[in-house]
C-alpha positions in Angstrom: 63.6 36.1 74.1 66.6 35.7 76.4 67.7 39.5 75.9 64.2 40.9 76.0 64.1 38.7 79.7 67.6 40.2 80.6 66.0 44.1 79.8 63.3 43.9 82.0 65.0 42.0 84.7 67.7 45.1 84.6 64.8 47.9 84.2 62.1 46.4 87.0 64.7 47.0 90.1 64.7 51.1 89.4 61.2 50.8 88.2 59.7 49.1 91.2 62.1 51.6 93.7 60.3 54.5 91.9 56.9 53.0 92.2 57.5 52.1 95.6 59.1 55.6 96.9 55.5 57.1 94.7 53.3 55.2 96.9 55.4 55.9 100.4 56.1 59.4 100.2 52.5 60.3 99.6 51.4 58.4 102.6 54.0 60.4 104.9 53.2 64.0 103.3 49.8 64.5 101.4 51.1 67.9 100.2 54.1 65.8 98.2 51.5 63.5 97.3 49.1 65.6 95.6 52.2 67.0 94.1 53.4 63.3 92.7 50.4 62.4 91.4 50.4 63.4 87.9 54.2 62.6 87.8 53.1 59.2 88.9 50.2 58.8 86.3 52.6 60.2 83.6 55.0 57.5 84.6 52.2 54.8 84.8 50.8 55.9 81.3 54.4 55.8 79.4 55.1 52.2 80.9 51.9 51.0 79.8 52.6 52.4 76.2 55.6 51.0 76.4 54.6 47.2 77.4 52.1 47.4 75.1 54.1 48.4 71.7 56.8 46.1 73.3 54.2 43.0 73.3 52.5 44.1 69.9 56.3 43.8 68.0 57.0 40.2 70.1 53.5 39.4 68.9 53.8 40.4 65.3 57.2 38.9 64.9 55.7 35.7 66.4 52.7 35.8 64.0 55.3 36.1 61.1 57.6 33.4 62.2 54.3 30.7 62.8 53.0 31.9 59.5 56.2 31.2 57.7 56.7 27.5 59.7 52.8 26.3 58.3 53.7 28.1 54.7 56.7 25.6 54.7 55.4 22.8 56.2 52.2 23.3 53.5 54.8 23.5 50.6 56.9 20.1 52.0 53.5 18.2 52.5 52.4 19.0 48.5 56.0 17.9 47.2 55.7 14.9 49.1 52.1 14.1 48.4 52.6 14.7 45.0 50.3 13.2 42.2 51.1 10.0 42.5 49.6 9.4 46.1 46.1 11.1 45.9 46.5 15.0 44.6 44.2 15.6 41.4 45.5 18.7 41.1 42.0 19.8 39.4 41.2 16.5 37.1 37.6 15.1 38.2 37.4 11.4 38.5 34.4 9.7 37.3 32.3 7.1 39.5 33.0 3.6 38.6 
């Protein structure tokens, strides 16, 4: 998680000078600004495509590594449950 931090850390100080200069320049010539705009919505649209397949990979990795801890932990818990203490392992007891 450290080097995904360390990326965005390096990319936000260029990303948020561009935003910025986006919304100044528009405000001090509307004729640049009309100009900008569908530069700036392109730019908006590829970092939200972007963040979101980013967070989808973190996610699914995540989903993988949790489902691989509980198949484990399942699989410890069996062998140490074992017959003896409980498991019937598909053999009905009668009622006494």
């Amino acid at each position: 998680m450290a080097l995904f931090e360390d990326l965005m850390e390096e990319a936000l100080g260029p990303v948020a000078i561009g935003i910025g200069a986006l919304l100044v320049v528009p405000a001090l010539f509307p004729s640049v600004g009309r100009a900008l705009r569908p530069v700036a919505k392109g730019a908006i649209k590829t970092g939200i495509s972007v963040y979101e397949r980013t967070v989808a990979t973190i996610a699914e990795a995540t989903g993988d590594l949790v489902a691989e801890a509980r198949s484990e932990l399942e699989s410890e818990s069996h062998r140490v449950a074992g017959p003896e203490r409980g498991g019937t392992h598909g053999h009905a007891h009668a009622p006494t």
